[in-house]
N, CA and C of each residue as an Amber inpcrd file, in Angstrom:
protein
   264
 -70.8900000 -34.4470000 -52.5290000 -70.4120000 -34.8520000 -51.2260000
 -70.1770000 -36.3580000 -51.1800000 -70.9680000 -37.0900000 -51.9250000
 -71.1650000 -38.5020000 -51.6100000 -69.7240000 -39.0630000 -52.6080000
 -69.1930000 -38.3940000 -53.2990000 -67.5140000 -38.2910000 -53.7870000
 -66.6760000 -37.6330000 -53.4400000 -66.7140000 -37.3320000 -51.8060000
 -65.3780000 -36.5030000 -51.4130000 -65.6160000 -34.7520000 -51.8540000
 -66.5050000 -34.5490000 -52.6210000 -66.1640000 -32.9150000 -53.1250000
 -66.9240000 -32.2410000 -52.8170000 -66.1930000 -30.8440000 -52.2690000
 -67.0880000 -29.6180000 -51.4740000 -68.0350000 -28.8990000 -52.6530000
 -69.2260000 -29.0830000 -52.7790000 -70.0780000 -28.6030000 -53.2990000
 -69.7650000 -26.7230000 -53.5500000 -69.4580000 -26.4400000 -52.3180000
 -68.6020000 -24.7660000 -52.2870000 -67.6870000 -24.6990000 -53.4140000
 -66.6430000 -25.8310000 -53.9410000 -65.5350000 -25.2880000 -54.7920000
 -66.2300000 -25.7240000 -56.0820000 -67.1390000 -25.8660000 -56.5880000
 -67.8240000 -26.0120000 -57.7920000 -68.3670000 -24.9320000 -58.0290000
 -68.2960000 -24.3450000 -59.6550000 -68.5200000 -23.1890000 -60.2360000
 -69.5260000 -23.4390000 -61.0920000 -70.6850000 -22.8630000 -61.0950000
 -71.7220000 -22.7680000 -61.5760000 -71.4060000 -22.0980000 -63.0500000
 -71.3250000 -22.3810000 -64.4070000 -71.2090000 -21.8460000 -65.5140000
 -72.3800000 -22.2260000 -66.6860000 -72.0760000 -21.2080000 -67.3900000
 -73.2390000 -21.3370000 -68.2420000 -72.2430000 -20.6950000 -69.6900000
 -72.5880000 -21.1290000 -70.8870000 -72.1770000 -20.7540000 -72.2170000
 -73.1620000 -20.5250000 -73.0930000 -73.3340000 -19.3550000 -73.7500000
 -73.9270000 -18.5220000 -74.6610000 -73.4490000 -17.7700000 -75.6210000
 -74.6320000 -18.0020000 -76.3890000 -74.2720000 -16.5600000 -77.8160000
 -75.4880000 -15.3940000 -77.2850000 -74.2970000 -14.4710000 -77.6470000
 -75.1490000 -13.2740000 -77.4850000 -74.9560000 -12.2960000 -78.3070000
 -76.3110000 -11.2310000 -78.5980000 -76.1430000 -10.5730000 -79.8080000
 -77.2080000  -9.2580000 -79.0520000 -76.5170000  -8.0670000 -79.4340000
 -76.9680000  -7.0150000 -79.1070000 -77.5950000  -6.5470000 -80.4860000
 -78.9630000  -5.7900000 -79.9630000 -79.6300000  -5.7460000 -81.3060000
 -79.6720000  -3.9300000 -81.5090000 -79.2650000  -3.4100000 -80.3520000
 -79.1170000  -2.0550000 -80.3090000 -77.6600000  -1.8990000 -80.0700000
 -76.7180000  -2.0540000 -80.8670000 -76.0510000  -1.8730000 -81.2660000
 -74.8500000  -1.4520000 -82.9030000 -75.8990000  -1.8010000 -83.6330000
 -76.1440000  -1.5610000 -85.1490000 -74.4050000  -2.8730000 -85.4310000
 -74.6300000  -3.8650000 -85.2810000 -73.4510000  -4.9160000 -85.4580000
 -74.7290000  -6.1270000 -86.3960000 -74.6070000  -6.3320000 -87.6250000
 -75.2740000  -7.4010000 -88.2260000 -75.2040000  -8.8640000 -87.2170000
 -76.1340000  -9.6150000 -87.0520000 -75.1080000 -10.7640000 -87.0410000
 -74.6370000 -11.7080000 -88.1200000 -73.6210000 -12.9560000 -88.1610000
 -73.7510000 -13.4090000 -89.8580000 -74.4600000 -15.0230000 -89.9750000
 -75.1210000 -14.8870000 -88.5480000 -75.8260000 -16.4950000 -88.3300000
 -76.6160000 -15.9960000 -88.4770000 -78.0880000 -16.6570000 -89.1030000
 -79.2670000 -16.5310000 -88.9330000 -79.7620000 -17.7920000 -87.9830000
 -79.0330000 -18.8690000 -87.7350000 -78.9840000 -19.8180000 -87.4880000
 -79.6420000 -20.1690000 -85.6820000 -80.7070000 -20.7040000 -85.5130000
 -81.1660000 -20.7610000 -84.2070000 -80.6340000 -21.1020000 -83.0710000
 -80.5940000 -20.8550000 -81.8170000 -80.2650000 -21.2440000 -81.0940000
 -80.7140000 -21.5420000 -79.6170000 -80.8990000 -22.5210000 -79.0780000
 -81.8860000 -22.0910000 -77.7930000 -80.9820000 -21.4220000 -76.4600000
 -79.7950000 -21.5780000 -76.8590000 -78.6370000 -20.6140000 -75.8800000
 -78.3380000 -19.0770000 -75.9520000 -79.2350000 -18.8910000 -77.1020000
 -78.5950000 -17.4830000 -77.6730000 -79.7440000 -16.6860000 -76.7680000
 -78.8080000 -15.1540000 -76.6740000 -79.4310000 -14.3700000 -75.6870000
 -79.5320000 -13.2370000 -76.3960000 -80.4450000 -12.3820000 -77.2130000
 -80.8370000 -11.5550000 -78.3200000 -81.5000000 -10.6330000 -77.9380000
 -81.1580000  -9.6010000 -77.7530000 -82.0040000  -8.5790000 -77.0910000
 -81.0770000  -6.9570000 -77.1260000 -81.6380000  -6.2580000 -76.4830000
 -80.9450000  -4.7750000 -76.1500000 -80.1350000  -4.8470000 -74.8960000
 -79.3240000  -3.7410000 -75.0630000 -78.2550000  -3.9070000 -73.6880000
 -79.0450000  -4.1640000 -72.4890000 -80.7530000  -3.5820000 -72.1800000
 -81.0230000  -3.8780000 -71.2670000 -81.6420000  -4.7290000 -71.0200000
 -81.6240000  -5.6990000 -71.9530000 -82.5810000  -7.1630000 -71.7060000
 -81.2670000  -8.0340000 -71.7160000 -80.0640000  -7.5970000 -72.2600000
 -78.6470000  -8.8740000 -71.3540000 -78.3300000  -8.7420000 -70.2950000
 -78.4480000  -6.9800000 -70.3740000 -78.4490000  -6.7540000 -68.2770000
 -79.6250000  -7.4740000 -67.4750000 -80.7020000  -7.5490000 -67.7490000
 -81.7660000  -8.2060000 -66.9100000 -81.2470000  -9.9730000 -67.1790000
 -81.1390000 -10.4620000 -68.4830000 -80.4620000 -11.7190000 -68.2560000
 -79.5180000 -11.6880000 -67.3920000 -78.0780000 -11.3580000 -67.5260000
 -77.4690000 -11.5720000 -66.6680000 -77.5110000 -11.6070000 -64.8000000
 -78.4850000 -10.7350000 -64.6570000 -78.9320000 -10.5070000 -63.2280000
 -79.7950000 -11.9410000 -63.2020000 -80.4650000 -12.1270000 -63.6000000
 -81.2430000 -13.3280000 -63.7450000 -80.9550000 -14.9630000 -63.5850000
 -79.7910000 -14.8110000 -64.5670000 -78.3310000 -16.2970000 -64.0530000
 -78.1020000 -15.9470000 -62.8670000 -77.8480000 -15.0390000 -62.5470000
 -77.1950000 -14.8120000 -60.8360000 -77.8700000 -15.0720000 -59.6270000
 -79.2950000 -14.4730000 -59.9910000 -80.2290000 -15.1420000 -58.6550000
 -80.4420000 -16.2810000 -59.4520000 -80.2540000 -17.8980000 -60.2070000
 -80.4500000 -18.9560000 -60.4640000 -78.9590000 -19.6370000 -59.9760000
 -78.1130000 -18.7100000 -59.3660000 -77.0820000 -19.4380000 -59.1280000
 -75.7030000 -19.5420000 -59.9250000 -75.8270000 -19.0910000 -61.1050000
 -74.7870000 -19.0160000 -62.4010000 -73.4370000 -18.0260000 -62.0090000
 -72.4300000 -18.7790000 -61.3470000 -71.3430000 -17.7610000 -61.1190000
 -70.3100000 -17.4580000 -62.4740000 -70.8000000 -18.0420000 -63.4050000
 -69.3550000 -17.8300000 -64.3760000 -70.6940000 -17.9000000 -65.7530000
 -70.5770000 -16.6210000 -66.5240000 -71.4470000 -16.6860000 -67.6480000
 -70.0470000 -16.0130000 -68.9740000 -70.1750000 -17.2040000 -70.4810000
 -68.9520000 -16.7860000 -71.0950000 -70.2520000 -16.9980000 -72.4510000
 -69.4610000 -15.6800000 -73.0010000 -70.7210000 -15.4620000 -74.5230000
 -69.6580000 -15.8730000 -75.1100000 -70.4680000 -16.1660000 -76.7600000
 -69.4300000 -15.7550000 -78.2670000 -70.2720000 -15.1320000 -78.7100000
 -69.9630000 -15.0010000 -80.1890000 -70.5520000 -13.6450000 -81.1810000
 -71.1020000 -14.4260000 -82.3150000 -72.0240000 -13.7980000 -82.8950000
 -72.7320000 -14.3480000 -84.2450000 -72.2770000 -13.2430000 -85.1730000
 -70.9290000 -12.8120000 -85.1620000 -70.0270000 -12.3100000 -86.1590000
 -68.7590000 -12.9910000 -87.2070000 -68.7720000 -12.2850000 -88.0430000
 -67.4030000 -12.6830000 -88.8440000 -66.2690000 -11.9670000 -88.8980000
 -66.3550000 -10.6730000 -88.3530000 -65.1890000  -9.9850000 -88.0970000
 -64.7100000  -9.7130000 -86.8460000 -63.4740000 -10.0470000 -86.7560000
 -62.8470000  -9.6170000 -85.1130000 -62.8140000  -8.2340000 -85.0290000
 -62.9530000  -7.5510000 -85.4560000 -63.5450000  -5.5550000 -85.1960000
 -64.5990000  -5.5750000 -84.4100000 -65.8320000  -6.3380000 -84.8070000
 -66.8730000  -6.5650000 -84.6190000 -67.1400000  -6.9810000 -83.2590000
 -66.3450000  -8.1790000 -82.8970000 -66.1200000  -8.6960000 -81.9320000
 -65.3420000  -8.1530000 -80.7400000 -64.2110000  -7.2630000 -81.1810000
 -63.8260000  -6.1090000 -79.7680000 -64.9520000  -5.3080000 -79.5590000
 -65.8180000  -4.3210000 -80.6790000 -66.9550000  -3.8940000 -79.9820000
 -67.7480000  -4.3220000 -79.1880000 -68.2160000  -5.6350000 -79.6820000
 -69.3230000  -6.2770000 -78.5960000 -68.6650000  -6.3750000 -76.8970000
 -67.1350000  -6.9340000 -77.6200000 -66.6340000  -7.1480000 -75.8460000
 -66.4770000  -5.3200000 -75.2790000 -66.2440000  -4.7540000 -75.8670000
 -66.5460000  -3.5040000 -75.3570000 -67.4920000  -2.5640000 -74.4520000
 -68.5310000  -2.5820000 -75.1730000 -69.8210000  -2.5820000 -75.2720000
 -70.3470000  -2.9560000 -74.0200000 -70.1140000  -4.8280000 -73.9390000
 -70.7570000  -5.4280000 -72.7290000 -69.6470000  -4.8970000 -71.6210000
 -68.1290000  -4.6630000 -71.2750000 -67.5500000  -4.2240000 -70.3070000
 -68.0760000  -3.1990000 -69.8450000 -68.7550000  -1.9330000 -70.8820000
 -68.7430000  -0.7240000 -70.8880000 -70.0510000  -0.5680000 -69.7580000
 -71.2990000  -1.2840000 -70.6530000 -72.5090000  -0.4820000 -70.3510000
 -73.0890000  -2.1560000 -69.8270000 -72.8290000  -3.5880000 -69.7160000
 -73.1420000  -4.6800000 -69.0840000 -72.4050000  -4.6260000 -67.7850000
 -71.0590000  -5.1120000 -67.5610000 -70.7730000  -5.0220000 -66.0860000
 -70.3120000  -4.8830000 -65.4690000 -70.1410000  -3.3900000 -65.8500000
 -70.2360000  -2.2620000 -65.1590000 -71.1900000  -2.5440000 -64.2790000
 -72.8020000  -2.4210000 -64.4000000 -73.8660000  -2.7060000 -64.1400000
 -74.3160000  -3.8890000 -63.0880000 -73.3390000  -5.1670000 -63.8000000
 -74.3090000  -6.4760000 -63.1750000 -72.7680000  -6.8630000 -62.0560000
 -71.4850000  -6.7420000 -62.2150000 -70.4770000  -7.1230000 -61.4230000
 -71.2220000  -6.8360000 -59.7110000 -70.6840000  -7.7650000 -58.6440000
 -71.2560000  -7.7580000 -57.3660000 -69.9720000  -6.7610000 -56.9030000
């Protein structure tokens, strides 16, 4: 406010790796991360609900893959059985 800008038109975002572990997809990082979100479909669904009551309107993953096959599944996957689920 104290620069002219409506606090309302600011988008809350957040960027992550995410890796479904019940999904049988390797990943090809072993490589740590404190952004990465590692779990079963229903522990990204409880993350994602979780950014949302913290305020997070815009959440964008990548993949700890090397193949783009790999990578339509995951985006699959999370459309299919993520949000479906978490969309308001």
């Amino acid at each position: 406010r104290s620069i002219g800008r409506d606090p309302d038109d600011i988008i809350i975002s957040l960027k992550r790796t995410i890796h479904f572990t019940d999904i049988d997809i390797d990943e090809s990082s072993k490589m740590p991360s404190n952004a990465a979100v590692i779990g079963t479909t229903e522990d990204i669904i409880k993350d994602v609900l979780y950014c949302n009551t913290l305020g997070i309107q815009q959440l964008t993953y990548d993949f700890r893959v090397n193949e783009v096959v790999d990578c339509v599944k995951i985006m699959e996957h999370f459309a299919r059985n993520v949000m479906s689920v978490t969309e308001a």
